[in-house]
N, C-alpha and C positions, 0 to 999 in steps of 0.2 A: 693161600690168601695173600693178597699185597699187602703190603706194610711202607708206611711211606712216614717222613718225619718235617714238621716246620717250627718254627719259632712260633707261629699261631693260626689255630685253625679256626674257623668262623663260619661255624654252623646257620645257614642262610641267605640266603642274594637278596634279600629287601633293600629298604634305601638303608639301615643301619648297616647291615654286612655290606653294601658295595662300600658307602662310604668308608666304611674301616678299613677294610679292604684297600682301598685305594691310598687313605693315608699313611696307612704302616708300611705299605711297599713303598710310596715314596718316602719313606725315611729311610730306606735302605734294608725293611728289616719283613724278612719272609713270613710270606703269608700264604695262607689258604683260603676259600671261600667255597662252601659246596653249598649245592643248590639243587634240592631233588628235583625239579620238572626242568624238561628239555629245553624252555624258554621262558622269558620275561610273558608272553603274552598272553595276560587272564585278565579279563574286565572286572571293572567295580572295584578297583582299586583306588586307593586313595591317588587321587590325580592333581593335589593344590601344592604349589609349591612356593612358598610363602617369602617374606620377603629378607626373612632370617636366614635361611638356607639359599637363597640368591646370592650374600655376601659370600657365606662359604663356598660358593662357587666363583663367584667372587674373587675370594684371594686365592684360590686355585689358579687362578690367571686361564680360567677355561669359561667364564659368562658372555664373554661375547660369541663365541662358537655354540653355547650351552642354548641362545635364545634365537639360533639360529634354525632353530627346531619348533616343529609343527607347535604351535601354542595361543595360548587367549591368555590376555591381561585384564585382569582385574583392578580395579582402582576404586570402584565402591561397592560396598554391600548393601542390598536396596532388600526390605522384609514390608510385603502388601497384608496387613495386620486389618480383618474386616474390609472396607471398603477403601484405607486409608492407605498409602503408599509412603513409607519412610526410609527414609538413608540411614541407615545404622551403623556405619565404621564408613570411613573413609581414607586410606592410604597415601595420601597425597604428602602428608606432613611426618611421615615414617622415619627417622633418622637411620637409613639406608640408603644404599644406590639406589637399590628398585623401588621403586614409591607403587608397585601392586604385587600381586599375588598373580602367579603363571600356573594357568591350567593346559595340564600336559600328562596325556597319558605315562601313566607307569614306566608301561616297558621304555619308551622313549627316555626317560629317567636313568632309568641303570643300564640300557644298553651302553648309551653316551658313558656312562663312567665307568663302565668292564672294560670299553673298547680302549678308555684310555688307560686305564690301570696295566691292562695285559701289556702297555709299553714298559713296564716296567720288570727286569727280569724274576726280581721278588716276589710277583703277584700270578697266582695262578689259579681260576676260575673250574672247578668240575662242576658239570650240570648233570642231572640224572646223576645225581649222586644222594640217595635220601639214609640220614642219621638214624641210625636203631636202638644205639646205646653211648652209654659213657667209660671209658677204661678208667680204672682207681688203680692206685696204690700205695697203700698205708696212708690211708684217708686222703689223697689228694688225687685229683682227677688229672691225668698224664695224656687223654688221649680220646678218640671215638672210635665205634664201628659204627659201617654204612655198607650200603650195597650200591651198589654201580652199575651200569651198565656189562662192567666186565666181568662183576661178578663181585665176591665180599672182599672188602678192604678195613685195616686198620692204620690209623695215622696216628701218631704220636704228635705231642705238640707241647711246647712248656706253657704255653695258653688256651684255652680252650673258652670261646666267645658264643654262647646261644644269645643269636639272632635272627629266631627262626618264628616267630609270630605268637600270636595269642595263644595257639595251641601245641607252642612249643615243646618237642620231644627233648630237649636237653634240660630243662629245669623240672620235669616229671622226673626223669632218670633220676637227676639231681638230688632229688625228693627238694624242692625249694617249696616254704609252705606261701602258696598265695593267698590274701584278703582281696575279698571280693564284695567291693562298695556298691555295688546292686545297678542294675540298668531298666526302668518299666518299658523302655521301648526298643522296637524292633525297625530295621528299616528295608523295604524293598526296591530294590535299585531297577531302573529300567531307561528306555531310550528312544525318545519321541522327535522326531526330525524337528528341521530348524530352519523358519522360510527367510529372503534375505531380508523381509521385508518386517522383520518381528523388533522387540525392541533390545540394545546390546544389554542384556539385564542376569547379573547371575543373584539370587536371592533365595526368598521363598514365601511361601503364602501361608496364612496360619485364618483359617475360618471352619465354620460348621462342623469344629469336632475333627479337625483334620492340621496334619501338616503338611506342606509338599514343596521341595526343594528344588531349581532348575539352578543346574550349572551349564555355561553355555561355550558348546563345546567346535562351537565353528559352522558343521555343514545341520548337528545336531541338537540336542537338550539332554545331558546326564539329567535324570531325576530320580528324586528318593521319596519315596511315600511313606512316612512315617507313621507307623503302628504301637498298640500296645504290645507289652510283650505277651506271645503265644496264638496272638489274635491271627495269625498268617491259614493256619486251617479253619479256621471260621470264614475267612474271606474266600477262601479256595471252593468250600461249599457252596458260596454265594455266585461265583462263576463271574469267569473276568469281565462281563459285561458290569458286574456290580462293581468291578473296581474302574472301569473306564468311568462309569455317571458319576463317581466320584472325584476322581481326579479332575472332571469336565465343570461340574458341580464349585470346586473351588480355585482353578486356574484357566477362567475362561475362552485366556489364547489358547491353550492347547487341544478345546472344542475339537474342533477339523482334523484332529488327528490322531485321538486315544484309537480309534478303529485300528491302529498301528500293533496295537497287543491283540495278537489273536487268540495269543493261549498262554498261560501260566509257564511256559516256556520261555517266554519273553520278559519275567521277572527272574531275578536276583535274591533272595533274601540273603541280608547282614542279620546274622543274631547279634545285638552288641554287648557288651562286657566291657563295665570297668572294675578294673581290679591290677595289683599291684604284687610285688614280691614282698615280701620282707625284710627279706635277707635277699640283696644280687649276687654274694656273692659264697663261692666256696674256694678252699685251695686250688690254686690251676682252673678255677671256672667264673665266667663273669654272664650274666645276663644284661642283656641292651634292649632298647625299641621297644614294641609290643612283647616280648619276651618277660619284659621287668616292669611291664605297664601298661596293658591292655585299655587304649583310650575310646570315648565313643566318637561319633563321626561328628560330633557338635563342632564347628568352626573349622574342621578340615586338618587338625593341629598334628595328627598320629605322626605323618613323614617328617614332619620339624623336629618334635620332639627326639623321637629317631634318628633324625639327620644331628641334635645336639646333642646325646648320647654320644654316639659315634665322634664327634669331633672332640668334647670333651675325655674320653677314653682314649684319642688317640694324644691327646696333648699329657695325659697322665700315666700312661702305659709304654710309651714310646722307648724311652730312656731304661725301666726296670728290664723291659723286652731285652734289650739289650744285655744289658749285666746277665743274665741269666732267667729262668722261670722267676718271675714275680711273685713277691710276696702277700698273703692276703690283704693286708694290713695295704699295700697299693692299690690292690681293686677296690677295696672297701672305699678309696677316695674317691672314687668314681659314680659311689652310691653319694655318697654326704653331700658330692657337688652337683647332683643331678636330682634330689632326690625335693627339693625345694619346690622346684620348678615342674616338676610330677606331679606333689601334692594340691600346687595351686591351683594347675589347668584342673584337674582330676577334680579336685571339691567346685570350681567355677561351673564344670560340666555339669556335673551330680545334682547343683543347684538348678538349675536351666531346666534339666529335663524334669525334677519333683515340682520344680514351683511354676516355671512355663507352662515346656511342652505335655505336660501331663496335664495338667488344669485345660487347656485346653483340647486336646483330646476326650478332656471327662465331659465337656459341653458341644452339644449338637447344635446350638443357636450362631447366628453369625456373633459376631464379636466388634467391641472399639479398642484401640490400643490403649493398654493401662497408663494415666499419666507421667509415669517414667518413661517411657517410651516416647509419649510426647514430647518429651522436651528435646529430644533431638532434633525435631524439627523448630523448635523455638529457637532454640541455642548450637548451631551448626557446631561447633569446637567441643560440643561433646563427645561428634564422632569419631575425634581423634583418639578417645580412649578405648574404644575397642579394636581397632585399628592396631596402637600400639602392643596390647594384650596379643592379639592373633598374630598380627604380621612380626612380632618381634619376640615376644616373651620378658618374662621376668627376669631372663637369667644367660641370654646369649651367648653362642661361643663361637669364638673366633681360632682360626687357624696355629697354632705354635709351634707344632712340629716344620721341621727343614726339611726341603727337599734334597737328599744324598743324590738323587738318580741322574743331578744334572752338574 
């Protein structure tokens, strides 16, 4: 069996583990990143990359190369509520450089930042490398096993970072107990061409008992048809035609083109889950991202959050890395300072989906926007507050670690 040793190993190539990744080696200080499948490239990924994680690319001094890549800008959220059509957030007044949100597939995400990480001698990327276990010793976790391509490997590490998703195998191992604040809906992702002649609109439409979401992806339309939860085999019974008269039924551009899903093969389900850790951390083990906070796909928020995780962990972990394996009592400040901004988006979500999108879901009639809603078309400058909410957060973080590499 191989056996291999770093200063920190980080279970996961998401946006958390590259970004970690990438900032600890540029501080000089060895890292690992495993990432069981062969590559970045899996659809239905979160694809919004908001205007928070722009800075932190940002002061990377790597965003103008960053938006040199395949992408769409966002600059308002438009939600067609009944027969009415409203602007809901607007990013224009953002207290950022990017005044939108860049939709950008995934893999294009962490390719771009492996590619430049691997410049640095610290940073060292395995793929087809999937985590099985945790190594202990006298209660503090020293290490993982994983299998590889080559075969079984153990790595030792004074750090050990599960950033490995919602279904994380390092905080099972862990035994970390999760609270799980409940999800009624379920979403199915799928992908309906995009004519040049349609309007630039990424939003979504809430009528007849339905939600449905079009992100606008250039030649295409990412969409999500949002369900109760479980309701996905009752819909499969009904045969995809029942789900094309539906989605026809309430986004009537996309009429001409539902014929596009021929079969159930061409949907996606996201089961969503929100739910959180309690505890991120243990001796020698930290949970980040969807790992420590499983978010739903409401405003697009999971890779932000994830991406401030990661920048905050590296601006508080940087320094103990150093001295030697960190003490828990350093991770544990990783939860206090993250753990605010978790709970906000999280209960903000939780709200949305019991008091919104569930209400309607429970009514089959067309719908008017509830006067709250109105007033954002009365009062423009209202849009700037979910604007700020999404595109920014409660709680931002910015860059503090040095670059040693240059």
């Amino acid at each position: 069996m191989a056996q291999h040793y770093s200063k920190c190993c980080i279970v996961g190539g998401g946006p958390a583990g590259i970004v970690l990744g990438y900032l600890l080696a540029r501080a000089g200080i060895e890292t690992r990143v495993l990432e069981k499948h062969k590559d970045f490239l899996r659809d239905f990924r979160g694809d919004t990359v908001h205007p928070s994680t722009l800075d932190v690319i940002d002061e990377l001094g790597l965003l103008d190369d960053f938006l040199k890549l395949p992408h769409q800008e966002v600059r308002q959220l438009q939600g067609r509520i009944g027969d009415s059509r409203i602007t809901l957030a607007d990013f224009s007044r953002v207290p950022t450089r990017c005044k939108f949100v860049a939709l950008m597939p995934q893999w294009h995400f962490l390719n771009f930042l492996a590619e430049r990480a691997a410049r640095f001698p610290t940073f060292r990327l395995r793929m087809e490398t999937e985590v099985q276990d945790i190594i202990e010793s006298d209660g503090r976790v020293v290490g993982i096993k994983a299998q590889s391509v080559q075969g079984p490997l153990d790595i030792r590490a004074d750090l050990v970072i599960g950033a490995d998703g919602r279904h994380s195998v390092v905080r099972a191992r862990a035994g970390l107990a999760v609270e799980d604040l409940g999800a009624p809906i379920d979403v199915l992702w799928m992908r309906l061409s995009r004519k040049p002649t349609d309007p630039e609109q990424t939003g979504g439409y809430f009528n007849f008992g339905r939600v449905f979401v079009t992100l606008d992806r250039g030649d295409y339309w990412q969409c999500a048809f949002v369900i109760r939860k479980g309701e996905f085999a009752e819909l499969q019974a009904q045969g995809i035609a029942f789900l094309r008269s539906r989605i026809a039924g309430i986004a009537p551009l996309l009429r001409d083109r539902v014929e596009e899903l021929t079969s159930w093969d061409d949907v996606k389900l996201l089961t969503v889950r929100v739910d959180r850790l309690r505890q991120w951390a243990r001796p020698g083990l930290l949970c980040i991202g969807d790992a420590a906070h499983a978010m739903s796909p409401i405003g697009g928020v999971g890779i932000n959050l994830a991406v401030q995780d990661a920048v905050a962990a590296a601006n508080l972990l940087a320094e103990p890395l150093r001295a030697g394996p960190p003490q828990l009592s350093d991770l544990e400040k990783v939860q206090r300072r993250r753990m605010f901004p978790t709970r906000f988006i999280q209960r903000l979500q939780v709200a949305i989906q019991d008091r919104i999108i569930n209400r309607v879901l429970e009514n089959d009639e067309s719908i008017t926007p509830p006067w709250p809603v109105q007033l954002f078309d009365q009062w423009p400058w209202l849009r700037r507050i979910p604007a700020r909410v999404l595109g920014v957060g409660v709680r931002p973080e910015h860059v503090r670690t040095g670059d040693r590499m240059h």
